[in-house]
C-alpha distance (Angstrom), angle and dihedral (degrees) to the residues before:
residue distance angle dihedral
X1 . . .
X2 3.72 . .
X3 3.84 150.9 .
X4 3.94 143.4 -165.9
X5 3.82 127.0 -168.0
X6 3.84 116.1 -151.8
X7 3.92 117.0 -176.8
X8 3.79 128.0 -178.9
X9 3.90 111.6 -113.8
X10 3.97 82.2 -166.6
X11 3.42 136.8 -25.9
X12 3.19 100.1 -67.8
X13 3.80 107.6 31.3
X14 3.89 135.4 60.1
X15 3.32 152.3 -149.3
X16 3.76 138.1 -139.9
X17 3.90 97.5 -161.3
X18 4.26 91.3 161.8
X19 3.02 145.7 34.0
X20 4.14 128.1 163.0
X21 3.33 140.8 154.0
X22 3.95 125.7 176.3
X23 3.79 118.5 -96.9
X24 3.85 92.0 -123.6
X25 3.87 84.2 53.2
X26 3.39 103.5 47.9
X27 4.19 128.2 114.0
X28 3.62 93.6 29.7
X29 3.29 96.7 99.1
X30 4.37 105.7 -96.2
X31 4.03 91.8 121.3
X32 4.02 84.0 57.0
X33 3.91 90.4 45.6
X34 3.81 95.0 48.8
X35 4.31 91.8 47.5
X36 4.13 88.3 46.0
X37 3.53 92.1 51.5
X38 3.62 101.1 47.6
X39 3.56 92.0 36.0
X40 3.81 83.0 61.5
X41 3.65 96.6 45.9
X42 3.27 92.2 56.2
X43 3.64 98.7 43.0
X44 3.92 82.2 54.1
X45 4.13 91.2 57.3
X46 4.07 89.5 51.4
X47 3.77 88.8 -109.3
X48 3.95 107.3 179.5
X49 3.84 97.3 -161.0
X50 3.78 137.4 27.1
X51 4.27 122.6 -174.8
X52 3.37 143.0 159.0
X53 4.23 132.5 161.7
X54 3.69 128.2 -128.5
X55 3.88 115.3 -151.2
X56 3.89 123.7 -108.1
X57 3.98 111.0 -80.0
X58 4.63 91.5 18.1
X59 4.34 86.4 114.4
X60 4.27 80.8 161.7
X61 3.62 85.2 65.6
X62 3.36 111.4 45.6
X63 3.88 91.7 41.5
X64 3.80 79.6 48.8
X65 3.94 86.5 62.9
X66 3.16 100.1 31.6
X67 3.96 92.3 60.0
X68 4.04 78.9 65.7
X69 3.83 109.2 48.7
X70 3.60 91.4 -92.8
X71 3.79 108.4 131.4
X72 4.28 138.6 169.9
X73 3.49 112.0 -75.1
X74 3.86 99.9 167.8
X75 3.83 137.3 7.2
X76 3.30 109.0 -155.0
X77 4.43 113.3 -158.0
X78 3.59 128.2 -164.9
X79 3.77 133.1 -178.9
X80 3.95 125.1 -155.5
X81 3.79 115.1 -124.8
């Protein structure tokens, strides 16, 4: 029904590289589950810092986040030439 992939960028910081849940699954609440749980995982292992990124326009995901503490820290633009 749904995944997410956490790895440590060093000892003390993490990553949230993935995060899916199934389209017939979503809004009940998995996304939520699978944040809460890692969140406390990693809050078990003394982690100091957890982040991810959602892409421009994904307002599920960054509300998704958001719902935990996680908030924007940089926007990064670009411009084809």
């Amino acid at each position: 029904m749904g995944s997410l992939i956490a790895v440590p960028n060093d000892a003390n910081i993490w990553s949230i590289e993935f995060v899916f849940v199934d389209s017939a699954c979503r809004e009940i609440g998995i996304g939520d589950a699978l944040v809460l749980a890692c969140l406390r995982e990693l809050t078990q292992r003394n982690v100091a810092w957890v982040q991810s990124s959602a892409l421009p326009g994904d307002r599920a995901m960054k509300n998704l986040f958001e719902r935990h503490g996680l908030v924007a820290q940089t926007i990064i633009v670009g411009k084809k030439l």
